[in-house]
C-alpha positions as CSV (number, residue, x, y, z in Angstrom):
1,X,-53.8,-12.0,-7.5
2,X,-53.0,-15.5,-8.1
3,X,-53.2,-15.0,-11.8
4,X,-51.1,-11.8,-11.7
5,X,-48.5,-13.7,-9.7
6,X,-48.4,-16.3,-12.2
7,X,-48.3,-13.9,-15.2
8,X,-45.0,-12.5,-14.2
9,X,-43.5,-15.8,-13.4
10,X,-44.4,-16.8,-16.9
11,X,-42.0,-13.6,-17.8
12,X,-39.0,-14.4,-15.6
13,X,-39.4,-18.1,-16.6
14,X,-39.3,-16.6,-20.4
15,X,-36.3,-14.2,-19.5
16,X,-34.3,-17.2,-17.8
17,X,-34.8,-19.0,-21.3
18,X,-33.2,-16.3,-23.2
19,X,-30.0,-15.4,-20.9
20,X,-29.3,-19.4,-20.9
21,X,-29.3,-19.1,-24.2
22,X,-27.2,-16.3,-24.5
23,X,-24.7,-17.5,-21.5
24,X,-24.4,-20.2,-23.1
25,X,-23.4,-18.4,-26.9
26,X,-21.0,-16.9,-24.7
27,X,-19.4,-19.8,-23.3
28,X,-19.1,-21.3,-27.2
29,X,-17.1,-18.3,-28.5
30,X,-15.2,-17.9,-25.0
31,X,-14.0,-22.0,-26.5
32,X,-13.8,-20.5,-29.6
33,X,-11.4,-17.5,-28.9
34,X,-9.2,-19.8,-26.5
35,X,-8.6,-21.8,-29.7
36,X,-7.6,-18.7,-31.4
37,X,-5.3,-17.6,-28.6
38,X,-3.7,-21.2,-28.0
39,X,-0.4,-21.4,-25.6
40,X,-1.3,-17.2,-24.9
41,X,-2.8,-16.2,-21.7
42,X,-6.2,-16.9,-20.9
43,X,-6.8,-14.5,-18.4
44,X,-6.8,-10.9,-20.0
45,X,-6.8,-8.4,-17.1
46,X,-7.7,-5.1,-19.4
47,X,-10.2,-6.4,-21.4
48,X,-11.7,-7.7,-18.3
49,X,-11.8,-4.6,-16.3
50,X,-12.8,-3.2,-19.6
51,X,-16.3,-5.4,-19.9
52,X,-16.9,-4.9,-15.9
53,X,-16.2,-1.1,-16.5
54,X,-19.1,-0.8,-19.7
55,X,-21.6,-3.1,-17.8
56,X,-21.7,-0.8,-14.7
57,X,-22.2,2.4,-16.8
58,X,-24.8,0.8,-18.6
59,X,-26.7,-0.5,-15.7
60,X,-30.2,0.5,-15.9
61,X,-30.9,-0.7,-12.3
62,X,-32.3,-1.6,-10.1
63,X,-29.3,-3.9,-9.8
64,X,-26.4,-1.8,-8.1
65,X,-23.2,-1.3,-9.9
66,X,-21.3,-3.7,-7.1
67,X,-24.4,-6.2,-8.1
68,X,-23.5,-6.1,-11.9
69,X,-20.2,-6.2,-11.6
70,X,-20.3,-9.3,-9.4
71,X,-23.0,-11.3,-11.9
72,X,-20.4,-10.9,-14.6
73,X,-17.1,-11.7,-13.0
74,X,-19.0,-14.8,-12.8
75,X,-20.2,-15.0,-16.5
76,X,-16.7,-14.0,-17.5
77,X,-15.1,-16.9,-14.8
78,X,-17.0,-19.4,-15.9
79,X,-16.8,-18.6,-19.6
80,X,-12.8,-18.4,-19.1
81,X,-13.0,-21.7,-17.6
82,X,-13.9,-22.8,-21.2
83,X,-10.6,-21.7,-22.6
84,X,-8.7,-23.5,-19.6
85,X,-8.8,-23.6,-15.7
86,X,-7.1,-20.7,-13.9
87,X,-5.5,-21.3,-10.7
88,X,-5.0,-19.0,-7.9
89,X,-3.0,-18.7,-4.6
90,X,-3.9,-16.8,-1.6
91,X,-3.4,-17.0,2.2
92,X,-4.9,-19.8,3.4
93,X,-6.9,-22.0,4.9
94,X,-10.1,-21.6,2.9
95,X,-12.5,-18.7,4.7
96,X,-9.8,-16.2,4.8
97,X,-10.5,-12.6,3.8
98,X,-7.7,-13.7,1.5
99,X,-9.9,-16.3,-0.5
100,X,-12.7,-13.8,-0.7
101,X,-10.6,-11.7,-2.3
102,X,-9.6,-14.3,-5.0
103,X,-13.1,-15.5,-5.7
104,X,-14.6,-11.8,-5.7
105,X,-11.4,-11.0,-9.0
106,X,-11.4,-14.6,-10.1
107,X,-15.1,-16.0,-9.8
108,X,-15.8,-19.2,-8.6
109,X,-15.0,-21.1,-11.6
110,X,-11.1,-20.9,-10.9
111,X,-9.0,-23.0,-8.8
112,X,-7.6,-21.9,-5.6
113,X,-4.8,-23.1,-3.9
114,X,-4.6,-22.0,-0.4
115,X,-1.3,-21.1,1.1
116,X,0.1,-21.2,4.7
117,X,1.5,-17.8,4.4
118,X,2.3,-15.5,1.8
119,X,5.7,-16.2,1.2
120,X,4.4,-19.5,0.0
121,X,1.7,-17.6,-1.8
122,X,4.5,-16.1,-4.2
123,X,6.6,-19.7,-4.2
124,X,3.5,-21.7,-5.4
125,X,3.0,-18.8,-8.6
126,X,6.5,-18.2,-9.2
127,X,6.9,-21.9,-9.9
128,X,3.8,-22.7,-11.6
129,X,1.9,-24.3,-9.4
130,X,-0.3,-21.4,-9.5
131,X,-1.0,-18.8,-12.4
132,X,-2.0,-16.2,-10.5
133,X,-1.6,-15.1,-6.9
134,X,-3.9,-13.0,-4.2
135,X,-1.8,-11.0,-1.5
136,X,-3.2,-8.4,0.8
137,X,-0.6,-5.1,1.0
138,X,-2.6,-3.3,2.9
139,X,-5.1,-2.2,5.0
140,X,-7.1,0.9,5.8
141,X,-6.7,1.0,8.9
142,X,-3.4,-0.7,9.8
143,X,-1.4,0.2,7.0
144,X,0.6,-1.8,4.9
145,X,1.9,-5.1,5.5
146,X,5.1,-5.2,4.9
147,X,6.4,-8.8,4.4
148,X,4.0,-8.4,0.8
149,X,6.3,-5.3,0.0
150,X,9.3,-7.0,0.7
151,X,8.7,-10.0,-1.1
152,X,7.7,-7.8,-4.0
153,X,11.1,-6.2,-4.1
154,X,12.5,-9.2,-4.2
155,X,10.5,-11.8,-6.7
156,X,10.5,-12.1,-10.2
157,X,6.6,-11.5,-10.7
158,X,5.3,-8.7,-11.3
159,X,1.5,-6.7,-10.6
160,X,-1.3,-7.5,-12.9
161,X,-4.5,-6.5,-11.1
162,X,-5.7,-5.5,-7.2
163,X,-9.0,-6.2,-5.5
164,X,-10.4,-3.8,-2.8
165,X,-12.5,-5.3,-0.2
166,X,-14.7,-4.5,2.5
167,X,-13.7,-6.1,6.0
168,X,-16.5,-6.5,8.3
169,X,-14.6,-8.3,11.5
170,X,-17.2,-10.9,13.4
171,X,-16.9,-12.6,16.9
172,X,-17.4,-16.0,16.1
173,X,-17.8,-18.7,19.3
174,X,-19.9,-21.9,20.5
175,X,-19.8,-19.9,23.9
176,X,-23.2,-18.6,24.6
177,X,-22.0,-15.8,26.7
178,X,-19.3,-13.4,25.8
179,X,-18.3,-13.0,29.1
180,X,-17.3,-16.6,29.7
181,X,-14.4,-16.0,26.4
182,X,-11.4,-16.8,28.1
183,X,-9.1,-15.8,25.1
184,X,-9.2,-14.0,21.6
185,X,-7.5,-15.7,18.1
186,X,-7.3,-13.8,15.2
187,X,-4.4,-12.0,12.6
188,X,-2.5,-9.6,14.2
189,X,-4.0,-7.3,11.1
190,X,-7.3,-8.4,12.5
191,X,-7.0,-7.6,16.0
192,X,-5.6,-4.2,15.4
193,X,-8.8,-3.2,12.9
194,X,-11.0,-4.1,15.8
195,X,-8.8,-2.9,19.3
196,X,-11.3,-0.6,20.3
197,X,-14.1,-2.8,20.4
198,X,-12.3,-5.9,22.0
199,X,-10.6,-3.1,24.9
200,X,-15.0,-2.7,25.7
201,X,-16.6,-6.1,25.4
202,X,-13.8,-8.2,26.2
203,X,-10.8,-6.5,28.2
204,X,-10.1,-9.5,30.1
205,X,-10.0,-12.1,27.7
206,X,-6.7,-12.9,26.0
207,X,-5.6,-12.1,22.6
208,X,-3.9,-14.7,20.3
209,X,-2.1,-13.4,17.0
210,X,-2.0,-16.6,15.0
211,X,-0.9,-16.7,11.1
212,X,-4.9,-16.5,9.3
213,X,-8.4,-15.9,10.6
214,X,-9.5,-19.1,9.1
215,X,-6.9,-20.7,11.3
216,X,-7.9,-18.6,14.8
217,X,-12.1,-19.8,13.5
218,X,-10.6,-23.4,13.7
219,X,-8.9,-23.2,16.8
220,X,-11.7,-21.5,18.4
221,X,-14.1,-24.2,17.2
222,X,-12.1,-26.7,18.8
223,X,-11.1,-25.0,22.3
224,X,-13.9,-23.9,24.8
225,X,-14.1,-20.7,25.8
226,X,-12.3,-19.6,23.0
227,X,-13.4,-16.8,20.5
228,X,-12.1,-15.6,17.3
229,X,-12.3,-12.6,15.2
230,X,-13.0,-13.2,11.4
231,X,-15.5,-13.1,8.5
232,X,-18.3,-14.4,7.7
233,X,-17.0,-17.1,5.5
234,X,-15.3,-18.5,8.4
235,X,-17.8,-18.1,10.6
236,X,-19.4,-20.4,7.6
237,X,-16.8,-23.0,7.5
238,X,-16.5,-24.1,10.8
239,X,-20.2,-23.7,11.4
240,X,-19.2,-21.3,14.4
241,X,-22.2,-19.0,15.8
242,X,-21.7,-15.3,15.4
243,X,-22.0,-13.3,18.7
244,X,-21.3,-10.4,17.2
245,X,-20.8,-8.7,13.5
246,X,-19.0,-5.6,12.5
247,X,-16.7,-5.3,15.2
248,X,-14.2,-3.5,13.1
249,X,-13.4,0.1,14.9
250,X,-13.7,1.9,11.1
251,X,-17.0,0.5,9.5
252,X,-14.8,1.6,6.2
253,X,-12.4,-0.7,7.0
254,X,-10.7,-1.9,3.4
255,X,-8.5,-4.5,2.9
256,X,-6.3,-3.8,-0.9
257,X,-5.1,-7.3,-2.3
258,X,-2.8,-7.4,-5.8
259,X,-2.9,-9.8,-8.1
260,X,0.7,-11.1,-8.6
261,X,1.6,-13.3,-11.8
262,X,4.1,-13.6,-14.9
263,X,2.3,-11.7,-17.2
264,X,2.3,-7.8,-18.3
265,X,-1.0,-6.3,-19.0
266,X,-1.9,-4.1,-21.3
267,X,-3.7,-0.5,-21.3
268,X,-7.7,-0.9,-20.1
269,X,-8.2,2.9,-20.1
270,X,-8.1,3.4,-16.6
271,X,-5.4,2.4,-15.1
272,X,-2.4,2.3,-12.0
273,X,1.4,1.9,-12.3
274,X,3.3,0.4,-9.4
275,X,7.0,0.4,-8.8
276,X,10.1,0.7,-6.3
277,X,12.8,2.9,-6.0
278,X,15.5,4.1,-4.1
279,X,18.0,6.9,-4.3
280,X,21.0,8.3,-2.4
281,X,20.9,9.3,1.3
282,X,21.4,13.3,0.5
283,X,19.3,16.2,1.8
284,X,16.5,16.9,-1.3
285,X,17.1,13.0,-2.5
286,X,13.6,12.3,-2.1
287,X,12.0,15.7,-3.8
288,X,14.3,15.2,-6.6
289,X,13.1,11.3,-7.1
290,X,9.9,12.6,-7.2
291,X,10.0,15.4,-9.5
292,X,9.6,13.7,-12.5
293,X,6.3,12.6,-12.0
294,X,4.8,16.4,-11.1
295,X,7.0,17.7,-14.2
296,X,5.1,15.6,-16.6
297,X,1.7,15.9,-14.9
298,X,1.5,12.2,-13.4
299,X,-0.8,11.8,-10.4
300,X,1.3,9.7,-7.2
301,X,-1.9,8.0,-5.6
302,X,0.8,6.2,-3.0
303,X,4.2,6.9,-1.3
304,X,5.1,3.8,1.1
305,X,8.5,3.7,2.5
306,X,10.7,0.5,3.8
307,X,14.1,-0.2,4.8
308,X,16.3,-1.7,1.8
309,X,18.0,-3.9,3.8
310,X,20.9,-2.9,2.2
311,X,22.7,-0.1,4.2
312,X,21.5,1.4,7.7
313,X,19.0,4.2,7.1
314,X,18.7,3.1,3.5
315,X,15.0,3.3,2.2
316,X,13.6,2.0,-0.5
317,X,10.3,3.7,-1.6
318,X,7.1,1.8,-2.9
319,X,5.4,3.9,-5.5
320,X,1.5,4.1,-7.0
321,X,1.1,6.5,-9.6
322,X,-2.1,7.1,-11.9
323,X,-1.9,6.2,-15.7
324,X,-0.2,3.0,-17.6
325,X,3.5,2.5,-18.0
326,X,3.0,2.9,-21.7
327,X,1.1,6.0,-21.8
328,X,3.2,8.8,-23.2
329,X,3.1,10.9,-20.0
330,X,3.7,8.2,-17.5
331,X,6.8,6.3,-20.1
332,X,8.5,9.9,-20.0
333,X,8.4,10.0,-16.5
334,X,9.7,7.0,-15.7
335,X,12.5,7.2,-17.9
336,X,13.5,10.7,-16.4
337,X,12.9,8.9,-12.7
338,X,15.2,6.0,-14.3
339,X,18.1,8.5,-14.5
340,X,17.7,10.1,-11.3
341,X,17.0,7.2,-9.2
342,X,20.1,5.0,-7.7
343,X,17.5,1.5,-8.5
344,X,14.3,1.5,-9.6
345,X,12.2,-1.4,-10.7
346,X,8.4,-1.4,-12.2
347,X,6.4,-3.7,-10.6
348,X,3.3,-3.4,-13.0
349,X,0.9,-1.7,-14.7
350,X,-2.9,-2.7,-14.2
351,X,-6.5,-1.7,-14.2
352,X,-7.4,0.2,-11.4
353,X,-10.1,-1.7,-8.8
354,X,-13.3,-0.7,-9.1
């Protein structure tokens, strides 16, 4: 047995050999192209998505697709990091679902700069202190959040990517018994997702909306009796026990994040159009917005409405529809919906999550 064992370490040792080798070819043209590219982006969202996309159909197993597509966002991060660093906002402090997001598009070789809320998220990468930002818009069980819509209406960036990621809600607390938790911090977001659960283990205990769940793990780590609802990476951070995991009411619970940044990305083959609209406040306004898009055959994945702020009762309607702004299909639309709508404005085209 021993020799058997030993036999098949020889292999892996042999196998780590090779993909150092070949990790490490990749890094040297990864310097190679940036030199090419020079002042142009480093980051090139299709052609990402596009490498993620081929590696999970040609998985042989038994790694999972998720598995694969996880080992080379890190390849590709740290081979990127070879052209030049890439930073990257998000809603701080570090452990927030927020950060997870970033490092699950981004990889752990980029920079991130955490934020104290996500107006600041879009300040820091609208003025360069960040290339990219990470904003959650919404959730699948609360619904959007719309301070992310509104600020998207109003900035200058546009879309270049989104992240989809599973929320699984913890109890964290240095409390060894739940029923001594004398109050409850978390995101508002985060205490709706898990209502149902709190209103049967801990119906007496107060609940505290504060601005992250990073934030509610550190104020539960420094109050007793106090509790907090949040991930696992927080749970992490401020080595907090966990009393008890997946809290969340909908063990589907998603969380959607977009990418925001200066840059326009080109067709990956698979892609997602955003973009914002509003139109006059007539009986059959709305059908008529919307009819370019079934006339030339272009799928709506998303209709989110929110007040303009402009007028009372004045809408202004945040759109997902399938297909790339410069496919022929989805350009003819959105020149027909340019006519017929009183504003619109495309917030992006990108490569559809994963």
């Amino acid at each position: 047995m021993d020799k058997a064992l030993k036999e098949l370490r020889d292999q892996i040792d042999a196998i780590d050999d090779q993909i150092l080798k070949l990790v490490s070819e990749r890094a040297r043209i990864a310097r190679a192209i940036g030199q090419i590219k020079g002042d142009a982006a480093v980051l090139r969202p299709e052609r990402e998505a596009q490498v993620l996309r081929r590696m999970q159909a040609d998985n042989p197993g038994p790694l999972s697709a998720e598995s694969v597509a996880q080992l080379y966002t890190e390849i590709m991060s740290h081979c990127r990091a070879q052209e030049a660093p890439v930073s990257v906002a998000y809603l701080g402090p570090a452990g927030t679902f927020s950060e997870a997001a970033a490092l699950k598009r981004f990889g752990h070789a980029s920079n991130g700069v955490a934020c104290a809320s996500i107006d600041e998220v879009f300040h820091a990468t609208e003025t360069g202190q960040a290339d990219y930002g990470v904003v959650p818009v919404e959730n699948s069980t609360e619904g959007a959040i719309g301070r992310t819509l509104d600020l998207l209406l109003q900035s200058p960036l546009g879309i270049c990517g989104e992240v989809m990621l599973p929320v699984h809600q913890c109890l964290l607390s240095s409390v060894a018994d739940m029923k001594d938790i004398k109050r409850v911090y978390s995101h508002p977001q985060s205490l709706g997702q898990c209502q149902n659960w709190l209103n049967a283990n801990l119906q007496n205990a107060e609940r505290v909306a504060v601005a992250s769940n990073a934030e509610a793990a550190r104020l539960a780590a420094e109050q007793p009796g106090s509790a907090a609802v949040a991930g696992q990476q927080a749970a992490e951070r401020f080595a907090l026990p966990v009393l008890a995991a997946n809290i969340e009411d909908d063990a589907r619970n998603t969380t959607r994040f977009l990418v925001i940044g200066n840059q326009e990305v080109a067709p990956s083959g698979r892609d997602k159009t955003s973009l914002v609209m509003s139109t006059a406040n007539r009986p059959g306004a709305v059908h008529d917005l919307l009819s370019p898009l079934a006339k030339h055959g272009v799928s709506m994945t998303k209709l989110e409405s929110r007040p303009a702020r402009s007028g009372l009762w004045e809408y202004a309607f945040f759109v997902d529809i399938e297909g790339h702004r410069q496919d022929t299909k989805v350009a003819t639309a959105l020149a027909e919906l340019q006519q017929a709508a009183a504003f619109l404005k495309i917030l992006g085209s990108y490569p559809t999550a994963t």
